[in-house]
PyMOL Python script that loads the backbone (N, CA, C, O; Angstrom):
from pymol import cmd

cmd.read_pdbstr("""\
ATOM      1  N   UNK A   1      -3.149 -10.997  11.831  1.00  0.00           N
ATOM      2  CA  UNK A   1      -2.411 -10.322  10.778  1.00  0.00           C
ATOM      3  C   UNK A   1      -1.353 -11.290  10.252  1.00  0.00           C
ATOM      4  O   UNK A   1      -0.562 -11.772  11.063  1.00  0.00           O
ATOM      5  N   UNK A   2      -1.277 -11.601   9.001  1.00  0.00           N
ATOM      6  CA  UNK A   2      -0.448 -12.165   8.231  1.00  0.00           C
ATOM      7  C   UNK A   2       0.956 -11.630   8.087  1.00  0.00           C
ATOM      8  O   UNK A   2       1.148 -10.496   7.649  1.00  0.00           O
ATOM      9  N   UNK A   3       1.837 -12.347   8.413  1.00  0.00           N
ATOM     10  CA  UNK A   3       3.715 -12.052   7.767  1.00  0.00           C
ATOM     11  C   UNK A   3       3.807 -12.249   6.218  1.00  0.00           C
ATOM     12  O   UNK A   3       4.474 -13.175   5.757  1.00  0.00           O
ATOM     13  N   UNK A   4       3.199 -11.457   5.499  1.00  0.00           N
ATOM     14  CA  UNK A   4       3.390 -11.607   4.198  1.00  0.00           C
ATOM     15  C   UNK A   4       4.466 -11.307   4.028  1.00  0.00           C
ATOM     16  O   UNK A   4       4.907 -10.676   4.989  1.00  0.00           O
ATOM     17  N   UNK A   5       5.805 -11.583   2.505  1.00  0.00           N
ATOM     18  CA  UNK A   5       6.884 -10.833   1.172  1.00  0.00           C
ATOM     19  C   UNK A   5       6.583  -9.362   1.871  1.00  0.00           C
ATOM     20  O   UNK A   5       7.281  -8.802   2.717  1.00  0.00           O
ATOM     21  N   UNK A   6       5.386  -8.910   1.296  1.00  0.00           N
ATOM     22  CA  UNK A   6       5.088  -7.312   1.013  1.00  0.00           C
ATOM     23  C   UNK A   6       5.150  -6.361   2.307  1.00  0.00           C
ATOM     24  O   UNK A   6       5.630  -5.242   2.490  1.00  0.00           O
ATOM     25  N   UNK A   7       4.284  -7.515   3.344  1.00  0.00           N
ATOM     26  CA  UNK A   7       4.487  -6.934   4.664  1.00  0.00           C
ATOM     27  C   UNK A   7       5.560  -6.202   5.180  1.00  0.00           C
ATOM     28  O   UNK A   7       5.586  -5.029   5.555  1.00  0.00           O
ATOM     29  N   UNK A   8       6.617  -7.213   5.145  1.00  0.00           N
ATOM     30  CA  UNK A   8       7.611  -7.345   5.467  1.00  0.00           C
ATOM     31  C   UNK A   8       8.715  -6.365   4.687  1.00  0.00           C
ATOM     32  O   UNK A   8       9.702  -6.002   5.328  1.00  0.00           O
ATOM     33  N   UNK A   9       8.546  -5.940   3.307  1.00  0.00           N
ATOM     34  CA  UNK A   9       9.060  -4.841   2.894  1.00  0.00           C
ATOM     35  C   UNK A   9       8.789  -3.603   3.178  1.00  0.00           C
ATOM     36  O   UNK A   9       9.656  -2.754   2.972  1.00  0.00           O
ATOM     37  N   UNK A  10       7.603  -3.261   3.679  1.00  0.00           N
ATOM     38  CA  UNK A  10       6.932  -2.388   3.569  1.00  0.00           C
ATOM     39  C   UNK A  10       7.084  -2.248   5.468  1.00  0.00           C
ATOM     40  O   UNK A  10       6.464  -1.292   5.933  1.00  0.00           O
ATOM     41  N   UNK A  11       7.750  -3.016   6.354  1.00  0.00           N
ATOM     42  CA  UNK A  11       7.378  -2.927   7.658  1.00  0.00           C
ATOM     43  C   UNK A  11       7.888  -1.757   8.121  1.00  0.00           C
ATOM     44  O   UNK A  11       7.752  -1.574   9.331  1.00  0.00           O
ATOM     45  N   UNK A  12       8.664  -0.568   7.231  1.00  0.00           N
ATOM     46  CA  UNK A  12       9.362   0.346   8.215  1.00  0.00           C
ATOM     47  C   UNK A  12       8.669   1.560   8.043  1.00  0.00           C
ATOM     48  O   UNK A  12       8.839   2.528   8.785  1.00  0.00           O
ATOM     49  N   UNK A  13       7.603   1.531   6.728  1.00  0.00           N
ATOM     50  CA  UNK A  13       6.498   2.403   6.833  1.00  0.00           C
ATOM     51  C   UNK A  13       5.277   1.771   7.215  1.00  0.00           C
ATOM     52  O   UNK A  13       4.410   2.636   7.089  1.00  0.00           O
ATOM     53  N   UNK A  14       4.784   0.754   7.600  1.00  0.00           N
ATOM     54  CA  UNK A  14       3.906  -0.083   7.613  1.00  0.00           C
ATOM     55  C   UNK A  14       2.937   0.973   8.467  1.00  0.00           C
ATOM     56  O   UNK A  14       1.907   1.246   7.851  1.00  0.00           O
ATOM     57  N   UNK A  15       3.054   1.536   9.602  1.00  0.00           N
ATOM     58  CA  UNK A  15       2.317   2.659  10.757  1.00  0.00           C
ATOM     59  C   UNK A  15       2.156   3.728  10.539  1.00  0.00           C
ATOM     60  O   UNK A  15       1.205   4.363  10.995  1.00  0.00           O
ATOM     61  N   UNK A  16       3.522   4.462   9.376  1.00  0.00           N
ATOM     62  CA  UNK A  16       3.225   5.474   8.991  1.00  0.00           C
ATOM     63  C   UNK A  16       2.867   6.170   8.389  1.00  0.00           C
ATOM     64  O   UNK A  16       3.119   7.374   8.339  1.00  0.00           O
ATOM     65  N   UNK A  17       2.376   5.718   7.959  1.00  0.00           N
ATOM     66  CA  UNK A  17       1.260   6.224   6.138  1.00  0.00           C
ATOM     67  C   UNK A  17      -0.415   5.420   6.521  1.00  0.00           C
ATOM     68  O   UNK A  17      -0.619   4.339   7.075  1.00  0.00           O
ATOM     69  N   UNK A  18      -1.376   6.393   6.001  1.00  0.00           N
ATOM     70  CA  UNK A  18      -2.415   5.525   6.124  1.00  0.00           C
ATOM     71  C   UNK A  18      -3.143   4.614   4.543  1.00  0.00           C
ATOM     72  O   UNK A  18      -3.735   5.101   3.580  1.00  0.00           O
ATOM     73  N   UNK A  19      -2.790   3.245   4.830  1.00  0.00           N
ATOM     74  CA  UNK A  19      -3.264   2.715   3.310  1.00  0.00           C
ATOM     75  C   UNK A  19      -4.718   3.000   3.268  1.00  0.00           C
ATOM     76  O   UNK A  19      -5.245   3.270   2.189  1.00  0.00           O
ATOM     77  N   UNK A  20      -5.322   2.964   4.236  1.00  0.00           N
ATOM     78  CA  UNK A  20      -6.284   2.927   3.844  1.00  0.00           C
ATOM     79  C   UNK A  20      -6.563   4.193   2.555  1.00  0.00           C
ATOM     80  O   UNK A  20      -7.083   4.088   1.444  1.00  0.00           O
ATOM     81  N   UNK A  21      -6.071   5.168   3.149  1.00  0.00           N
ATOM     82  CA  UNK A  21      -5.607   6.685   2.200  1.00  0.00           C
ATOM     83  C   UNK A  21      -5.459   6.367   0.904  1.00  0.00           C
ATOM     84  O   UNK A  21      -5.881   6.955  -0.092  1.00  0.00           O
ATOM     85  N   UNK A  22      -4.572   4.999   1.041  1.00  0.00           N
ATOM     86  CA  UNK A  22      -3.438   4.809  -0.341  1.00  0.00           C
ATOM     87  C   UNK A  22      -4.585   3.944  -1.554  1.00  0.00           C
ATOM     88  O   UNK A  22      -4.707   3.953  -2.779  1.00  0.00           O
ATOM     89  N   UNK A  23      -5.345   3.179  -0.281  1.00  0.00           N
ATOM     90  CA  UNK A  23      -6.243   2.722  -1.385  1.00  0.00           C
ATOM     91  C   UNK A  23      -7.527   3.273  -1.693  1.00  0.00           C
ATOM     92  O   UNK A  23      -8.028   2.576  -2.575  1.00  0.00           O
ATOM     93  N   UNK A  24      -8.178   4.079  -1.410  1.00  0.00           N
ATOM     94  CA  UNK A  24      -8.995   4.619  -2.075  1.00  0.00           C
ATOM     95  C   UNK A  24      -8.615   6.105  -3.202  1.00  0.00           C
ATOM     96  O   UNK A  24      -9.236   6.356  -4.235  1.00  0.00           O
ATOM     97  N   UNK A  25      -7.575   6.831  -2.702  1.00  0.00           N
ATOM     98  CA  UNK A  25      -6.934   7.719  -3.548  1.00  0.00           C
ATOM     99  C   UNK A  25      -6.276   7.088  -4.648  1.00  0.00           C
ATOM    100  O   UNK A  25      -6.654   7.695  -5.650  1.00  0.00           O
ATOM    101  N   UNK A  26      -5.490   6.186  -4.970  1.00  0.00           N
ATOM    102  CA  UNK A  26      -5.042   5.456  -5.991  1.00  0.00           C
ATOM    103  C   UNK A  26      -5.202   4.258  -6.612  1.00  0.00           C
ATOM    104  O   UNK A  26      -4.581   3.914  -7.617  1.00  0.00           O
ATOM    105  N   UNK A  27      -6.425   3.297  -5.754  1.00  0.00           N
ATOM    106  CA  UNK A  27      -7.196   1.890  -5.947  1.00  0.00           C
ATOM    107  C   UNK A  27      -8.531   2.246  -6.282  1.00  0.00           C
ATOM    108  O   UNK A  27      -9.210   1.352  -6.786  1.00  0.00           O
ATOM    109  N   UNK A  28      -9.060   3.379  -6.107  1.00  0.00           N
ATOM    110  CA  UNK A  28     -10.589   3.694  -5.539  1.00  0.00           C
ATOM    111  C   UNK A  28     -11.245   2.156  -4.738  1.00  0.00           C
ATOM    112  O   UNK A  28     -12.421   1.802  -4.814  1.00  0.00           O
ATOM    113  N   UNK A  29     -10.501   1.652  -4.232  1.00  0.00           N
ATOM    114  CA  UNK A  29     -10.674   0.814  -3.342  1.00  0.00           C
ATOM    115  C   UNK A  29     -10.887   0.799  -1.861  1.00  0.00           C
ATOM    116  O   UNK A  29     -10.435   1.858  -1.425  1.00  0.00           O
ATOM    117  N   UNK A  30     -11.522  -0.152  -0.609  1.00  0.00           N
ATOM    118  CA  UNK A  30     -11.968  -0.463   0.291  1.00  0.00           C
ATOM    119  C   UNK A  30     -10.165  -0.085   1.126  1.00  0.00           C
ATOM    120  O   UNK A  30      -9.081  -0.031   0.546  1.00  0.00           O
ATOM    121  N   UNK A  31     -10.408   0.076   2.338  1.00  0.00           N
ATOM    122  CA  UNK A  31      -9.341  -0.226   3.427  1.00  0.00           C
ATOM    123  C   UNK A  31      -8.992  -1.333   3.395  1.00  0.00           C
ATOM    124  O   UNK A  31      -7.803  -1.579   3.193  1.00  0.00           O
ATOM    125  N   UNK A  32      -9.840  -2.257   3.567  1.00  0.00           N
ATOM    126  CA  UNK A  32     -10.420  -3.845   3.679  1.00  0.00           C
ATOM    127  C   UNK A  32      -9.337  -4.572   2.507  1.00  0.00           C
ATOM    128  O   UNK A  32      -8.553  -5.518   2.586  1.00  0.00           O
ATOM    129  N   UNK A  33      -9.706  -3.654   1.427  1.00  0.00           N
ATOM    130  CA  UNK A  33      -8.887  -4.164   0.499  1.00  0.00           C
ATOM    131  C   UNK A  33      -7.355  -4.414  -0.013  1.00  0.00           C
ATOM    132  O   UNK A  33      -6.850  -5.324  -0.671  1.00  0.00           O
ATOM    133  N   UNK A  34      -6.777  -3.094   0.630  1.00  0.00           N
ATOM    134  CA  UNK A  34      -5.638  -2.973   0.952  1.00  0.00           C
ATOM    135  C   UNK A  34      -5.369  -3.889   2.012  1.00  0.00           C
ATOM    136  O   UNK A  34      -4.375  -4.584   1.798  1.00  0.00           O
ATOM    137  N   UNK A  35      -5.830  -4.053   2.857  1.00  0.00           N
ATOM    138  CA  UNK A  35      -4.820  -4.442   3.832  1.00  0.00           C
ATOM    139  C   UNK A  35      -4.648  -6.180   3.527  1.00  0.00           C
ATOM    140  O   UNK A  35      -3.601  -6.811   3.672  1.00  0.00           O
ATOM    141  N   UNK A  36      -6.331  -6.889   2.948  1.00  0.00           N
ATOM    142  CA  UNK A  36      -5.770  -7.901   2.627  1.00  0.00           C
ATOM    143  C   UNK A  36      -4.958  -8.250   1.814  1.00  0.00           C
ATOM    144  O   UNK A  36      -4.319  -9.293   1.947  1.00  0.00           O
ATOM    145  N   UNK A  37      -4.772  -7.148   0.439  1.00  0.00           N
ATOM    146  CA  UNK A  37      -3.483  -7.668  -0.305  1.00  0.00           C
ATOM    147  C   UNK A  37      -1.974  -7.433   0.149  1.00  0.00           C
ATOM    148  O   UNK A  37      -1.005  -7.785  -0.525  1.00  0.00           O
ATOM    149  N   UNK A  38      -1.903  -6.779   1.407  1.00  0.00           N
ATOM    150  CA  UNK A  38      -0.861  -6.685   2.132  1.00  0.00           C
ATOM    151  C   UNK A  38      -0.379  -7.526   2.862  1.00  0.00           C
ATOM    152  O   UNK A  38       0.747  -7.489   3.358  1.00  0.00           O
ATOM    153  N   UNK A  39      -1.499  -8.673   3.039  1.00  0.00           N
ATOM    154  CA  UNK A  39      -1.209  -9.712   3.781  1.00  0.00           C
ATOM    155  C   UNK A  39      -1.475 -10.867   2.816  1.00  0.00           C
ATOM    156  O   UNK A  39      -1.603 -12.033   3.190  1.00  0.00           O
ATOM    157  N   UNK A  40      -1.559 -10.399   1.368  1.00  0.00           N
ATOM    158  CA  UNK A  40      -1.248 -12.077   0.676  1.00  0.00           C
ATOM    159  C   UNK A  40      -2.425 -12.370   0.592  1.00  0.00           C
ATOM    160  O   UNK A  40      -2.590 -12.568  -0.612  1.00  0.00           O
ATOM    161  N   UNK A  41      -3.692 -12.582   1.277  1.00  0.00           N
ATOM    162  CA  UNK A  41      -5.159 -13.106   0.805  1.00  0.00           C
ATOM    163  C   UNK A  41      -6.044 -12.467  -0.058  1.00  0.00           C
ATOM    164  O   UNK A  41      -5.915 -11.243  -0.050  1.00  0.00           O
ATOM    165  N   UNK A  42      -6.832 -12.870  -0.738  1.00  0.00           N
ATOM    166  CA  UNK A  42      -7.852 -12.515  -1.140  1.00  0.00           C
ATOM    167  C   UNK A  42      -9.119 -12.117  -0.426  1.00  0.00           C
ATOM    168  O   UNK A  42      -8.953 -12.272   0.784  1.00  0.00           O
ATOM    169  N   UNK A  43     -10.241 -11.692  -0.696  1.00  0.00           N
ATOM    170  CA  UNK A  43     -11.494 -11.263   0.250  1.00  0.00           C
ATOM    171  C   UNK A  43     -11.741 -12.480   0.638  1.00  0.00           C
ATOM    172  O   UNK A  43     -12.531 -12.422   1.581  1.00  0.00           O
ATOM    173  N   UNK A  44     -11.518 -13.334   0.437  1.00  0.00           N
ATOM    174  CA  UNK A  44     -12.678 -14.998   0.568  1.00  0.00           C
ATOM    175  C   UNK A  44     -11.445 -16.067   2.118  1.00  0.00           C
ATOM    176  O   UNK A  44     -11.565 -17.030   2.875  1.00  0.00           O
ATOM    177  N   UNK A  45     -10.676 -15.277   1.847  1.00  0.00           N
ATOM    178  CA  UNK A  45      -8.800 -15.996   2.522  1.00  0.00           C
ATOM    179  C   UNK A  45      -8.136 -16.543   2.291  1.00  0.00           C
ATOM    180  O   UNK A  45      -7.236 -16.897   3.053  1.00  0.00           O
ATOM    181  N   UNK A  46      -8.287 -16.934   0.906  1.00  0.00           N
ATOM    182  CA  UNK A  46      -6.902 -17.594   0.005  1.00  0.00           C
ATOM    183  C   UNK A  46      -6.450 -16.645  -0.396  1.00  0.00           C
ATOM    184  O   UNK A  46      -6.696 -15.481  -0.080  1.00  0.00           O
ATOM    185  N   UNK A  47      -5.464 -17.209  -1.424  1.00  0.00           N
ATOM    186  CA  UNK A  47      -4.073 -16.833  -1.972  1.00  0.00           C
ATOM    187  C   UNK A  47      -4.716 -15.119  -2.867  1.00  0.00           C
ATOM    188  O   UNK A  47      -5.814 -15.071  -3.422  1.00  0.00           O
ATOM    189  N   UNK A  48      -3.850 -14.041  -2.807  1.00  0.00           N
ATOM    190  CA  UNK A  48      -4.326 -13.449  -3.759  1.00  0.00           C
ATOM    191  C   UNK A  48      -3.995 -12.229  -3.109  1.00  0.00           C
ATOM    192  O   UNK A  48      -4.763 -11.547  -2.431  1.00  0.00           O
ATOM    193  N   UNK A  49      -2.456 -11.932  -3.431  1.00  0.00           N
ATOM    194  CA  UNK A  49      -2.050 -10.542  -3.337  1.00  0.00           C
ATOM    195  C   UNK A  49      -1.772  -9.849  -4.560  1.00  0.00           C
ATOM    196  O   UNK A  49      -2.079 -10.468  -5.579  1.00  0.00           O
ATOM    197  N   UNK A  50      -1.225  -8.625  -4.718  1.00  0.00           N
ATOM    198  CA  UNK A  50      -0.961  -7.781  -5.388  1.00  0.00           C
ATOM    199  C   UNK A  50      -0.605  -8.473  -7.262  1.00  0.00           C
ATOM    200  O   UNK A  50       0.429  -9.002  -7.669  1.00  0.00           O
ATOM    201  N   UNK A  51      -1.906  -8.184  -8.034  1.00  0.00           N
ATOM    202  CA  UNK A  51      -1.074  -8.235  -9.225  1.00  0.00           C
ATOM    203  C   UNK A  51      -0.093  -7.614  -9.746  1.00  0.00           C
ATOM    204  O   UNK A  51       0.144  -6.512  -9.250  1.00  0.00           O
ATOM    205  N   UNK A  52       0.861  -8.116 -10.979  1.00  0.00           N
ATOM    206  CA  UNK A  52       1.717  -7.278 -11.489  1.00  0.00           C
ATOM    207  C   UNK A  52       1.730  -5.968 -11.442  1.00  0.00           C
ATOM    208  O   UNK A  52       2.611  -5.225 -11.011  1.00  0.00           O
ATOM    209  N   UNK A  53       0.429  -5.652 -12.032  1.00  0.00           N
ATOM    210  CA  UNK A  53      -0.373  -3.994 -12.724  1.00  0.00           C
ATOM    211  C   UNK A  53      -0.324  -3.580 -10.997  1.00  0.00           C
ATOM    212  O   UNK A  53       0.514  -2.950 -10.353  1.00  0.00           O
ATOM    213  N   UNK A  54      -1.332  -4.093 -10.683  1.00  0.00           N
ATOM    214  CA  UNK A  54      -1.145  -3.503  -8.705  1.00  0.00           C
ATOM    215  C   UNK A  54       0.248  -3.353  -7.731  1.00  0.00           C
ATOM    216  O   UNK A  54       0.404  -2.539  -6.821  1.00  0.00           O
ATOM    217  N   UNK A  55       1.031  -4.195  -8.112  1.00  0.00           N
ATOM    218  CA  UNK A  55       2.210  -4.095  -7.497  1.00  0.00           C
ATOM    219  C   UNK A  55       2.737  -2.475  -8.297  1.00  0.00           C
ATOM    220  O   UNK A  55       3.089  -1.528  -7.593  1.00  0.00           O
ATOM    221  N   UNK A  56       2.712  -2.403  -9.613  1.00  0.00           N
ATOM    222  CA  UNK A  56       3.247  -0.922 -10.388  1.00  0.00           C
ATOM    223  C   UNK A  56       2.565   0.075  -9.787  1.00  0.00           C
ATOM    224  O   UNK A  56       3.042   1.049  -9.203  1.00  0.00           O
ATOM    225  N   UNK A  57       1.353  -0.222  -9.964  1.00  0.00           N
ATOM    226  CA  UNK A  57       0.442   0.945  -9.233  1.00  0.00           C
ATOM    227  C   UNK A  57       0.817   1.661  -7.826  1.00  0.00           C
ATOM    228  O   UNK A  57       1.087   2.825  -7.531  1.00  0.00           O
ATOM    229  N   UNK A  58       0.712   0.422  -7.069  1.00  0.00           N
ATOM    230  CA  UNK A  58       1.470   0.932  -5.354  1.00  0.00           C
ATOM    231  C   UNK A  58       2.695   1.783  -5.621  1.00  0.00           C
ATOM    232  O   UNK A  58       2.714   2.978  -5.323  1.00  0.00           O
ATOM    233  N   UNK A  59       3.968   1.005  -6.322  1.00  0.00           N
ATOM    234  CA  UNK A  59       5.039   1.600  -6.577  1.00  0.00           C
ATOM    235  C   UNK A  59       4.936   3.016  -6.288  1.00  0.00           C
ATOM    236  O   UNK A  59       5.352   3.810  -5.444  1.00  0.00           O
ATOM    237  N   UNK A  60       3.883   3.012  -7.804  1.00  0.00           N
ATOM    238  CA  UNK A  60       3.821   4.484  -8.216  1.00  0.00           C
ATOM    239  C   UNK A  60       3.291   5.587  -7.300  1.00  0.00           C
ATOM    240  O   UNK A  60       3.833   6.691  -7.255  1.00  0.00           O
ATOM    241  N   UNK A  61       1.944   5.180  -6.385  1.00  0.00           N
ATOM    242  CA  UNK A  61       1.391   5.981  -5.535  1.00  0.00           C
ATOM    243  C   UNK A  61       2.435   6.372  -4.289  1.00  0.00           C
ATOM    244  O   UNK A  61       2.488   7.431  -3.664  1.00  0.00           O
ATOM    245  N   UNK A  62       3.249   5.167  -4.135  1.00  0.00           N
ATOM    246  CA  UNK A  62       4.342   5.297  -2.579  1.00  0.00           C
ATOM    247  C   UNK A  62       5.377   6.848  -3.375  1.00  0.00           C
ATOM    248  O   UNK A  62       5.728   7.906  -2.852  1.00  0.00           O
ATOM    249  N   UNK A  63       5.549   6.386  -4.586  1.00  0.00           N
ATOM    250  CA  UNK A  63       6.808   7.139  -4.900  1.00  0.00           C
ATOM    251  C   UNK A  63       6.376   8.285  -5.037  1.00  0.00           C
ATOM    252  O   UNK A  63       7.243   9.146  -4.886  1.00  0.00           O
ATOM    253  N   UNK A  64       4.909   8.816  -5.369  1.00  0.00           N
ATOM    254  CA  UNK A  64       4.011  10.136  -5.431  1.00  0.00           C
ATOM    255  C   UNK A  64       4.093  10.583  -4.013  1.00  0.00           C
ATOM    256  O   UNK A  64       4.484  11.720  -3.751  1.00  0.00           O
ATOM    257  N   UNK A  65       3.792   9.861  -3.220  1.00  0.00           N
ATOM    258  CA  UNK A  65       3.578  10.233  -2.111  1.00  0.00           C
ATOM    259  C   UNK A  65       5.025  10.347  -1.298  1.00  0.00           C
ATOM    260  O   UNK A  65       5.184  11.128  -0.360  1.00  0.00           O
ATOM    261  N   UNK A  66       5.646   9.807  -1.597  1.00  0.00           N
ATOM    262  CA  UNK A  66       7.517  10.048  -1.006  1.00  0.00           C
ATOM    263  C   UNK A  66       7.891  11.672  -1.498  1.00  0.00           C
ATOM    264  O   UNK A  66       8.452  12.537  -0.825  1.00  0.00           O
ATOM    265  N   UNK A  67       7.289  11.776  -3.153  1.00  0.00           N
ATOM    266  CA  UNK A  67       7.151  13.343  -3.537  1.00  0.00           C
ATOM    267  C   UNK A  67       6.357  14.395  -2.885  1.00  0.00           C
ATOM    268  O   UNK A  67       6.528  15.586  -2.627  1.00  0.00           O
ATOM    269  N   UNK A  68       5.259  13.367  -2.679  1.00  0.00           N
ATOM    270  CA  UNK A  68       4.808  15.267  -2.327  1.00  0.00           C
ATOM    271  C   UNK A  68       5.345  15.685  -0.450  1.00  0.00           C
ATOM    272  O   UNK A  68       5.294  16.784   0.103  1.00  0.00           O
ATOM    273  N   UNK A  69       5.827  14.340   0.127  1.00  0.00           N
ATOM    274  CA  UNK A  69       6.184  14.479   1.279  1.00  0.00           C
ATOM    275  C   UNK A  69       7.743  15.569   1.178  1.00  0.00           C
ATOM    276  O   UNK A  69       8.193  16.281   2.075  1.00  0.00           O
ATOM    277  N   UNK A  70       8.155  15.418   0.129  1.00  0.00           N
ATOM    278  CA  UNK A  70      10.112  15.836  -0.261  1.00  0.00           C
ATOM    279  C   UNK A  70       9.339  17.149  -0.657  1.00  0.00           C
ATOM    280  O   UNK A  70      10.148  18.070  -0.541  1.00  0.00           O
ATOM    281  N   UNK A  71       8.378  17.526  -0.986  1.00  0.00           N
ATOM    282  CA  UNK A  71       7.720  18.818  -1.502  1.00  0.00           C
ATOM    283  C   UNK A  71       7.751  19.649   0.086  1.00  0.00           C
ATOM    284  O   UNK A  71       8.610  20.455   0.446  1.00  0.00           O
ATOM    285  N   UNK A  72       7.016  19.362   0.571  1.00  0.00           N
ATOM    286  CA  UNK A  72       6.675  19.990   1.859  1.00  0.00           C
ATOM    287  C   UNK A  72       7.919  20.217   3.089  1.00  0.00           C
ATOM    288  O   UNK A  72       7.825  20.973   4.057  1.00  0.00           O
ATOM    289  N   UNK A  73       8.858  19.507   2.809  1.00  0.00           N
ATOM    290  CA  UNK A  73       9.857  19.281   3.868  1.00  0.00           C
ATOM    291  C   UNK A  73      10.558  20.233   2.877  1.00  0.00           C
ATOM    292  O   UNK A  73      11.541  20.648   3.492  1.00  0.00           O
ATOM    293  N   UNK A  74      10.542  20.653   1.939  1.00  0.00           N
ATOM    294  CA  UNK A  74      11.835  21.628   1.096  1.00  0.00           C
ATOM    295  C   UNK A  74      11.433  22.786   1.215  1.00  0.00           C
ATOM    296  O   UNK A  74      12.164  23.749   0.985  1.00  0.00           O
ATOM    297  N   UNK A  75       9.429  22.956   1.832  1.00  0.00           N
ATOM    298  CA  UNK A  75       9.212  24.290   1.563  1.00  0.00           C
ATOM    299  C   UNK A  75       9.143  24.659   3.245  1.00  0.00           C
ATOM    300  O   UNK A  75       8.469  25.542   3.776  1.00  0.00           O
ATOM    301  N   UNK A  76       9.781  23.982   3.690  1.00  0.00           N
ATOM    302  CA  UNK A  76       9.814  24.659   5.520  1.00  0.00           C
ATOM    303  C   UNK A  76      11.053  25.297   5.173  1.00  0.00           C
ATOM    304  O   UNK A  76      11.657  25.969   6.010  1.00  0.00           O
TER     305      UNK A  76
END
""", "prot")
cmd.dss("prot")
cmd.show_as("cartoon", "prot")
cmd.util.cbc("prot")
cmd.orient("prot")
C-alpha cells in the first residue's frame, strides 16, 4: 500500500467508509479502481491519481455521504 497526498488526508476515515461503495455508487467504477487512485497509481503502476473532475466528484460523494450520515444521527 502506497503513502499517497490523498491517503494521507483521507487517513482518519480511510477504515471507515467502504470505497469500494464510494466507487461504484458514484464512479460506476471497480474497487480496484478506487483504491489505486488512492494510492497515486494508475492500473498499469505509474503515476495517475485523481483528476481534477475526479477529485470534485469524490468531494462531492464524501460530502453526500457526511449528509446522509447527519440525516440518520438527527433522526435517532
Amino acid at each position: 500500500m502506497k503513502d499517497s497526498p490523498l491517503r494521507r488526508k483521507v487517513y482518519d476515515i480511510l477504515t471507515e467508509i467502504s470505497w469500494a461503495d464510494i466507487s461504484r455508487q458514484y464512479f460506476g467504477k471497480s474497487s480496484s479502481w478506487m483504491y489505486h487512485k488512492l494510492d497515486g497509481i494508475d492500473g498499469n503502476g505509474g503515476e495517475g491519481g485523481f483528476t481534477e473532475e475526479e477529485m470534485k466528484q469524490l468531494k462531492g460523494a464524501l460530502c453526500d455521504l457526511a449528509d446522509r450520515i447527519r440525516r440518520v444521527a438527527d433522526s435517532l
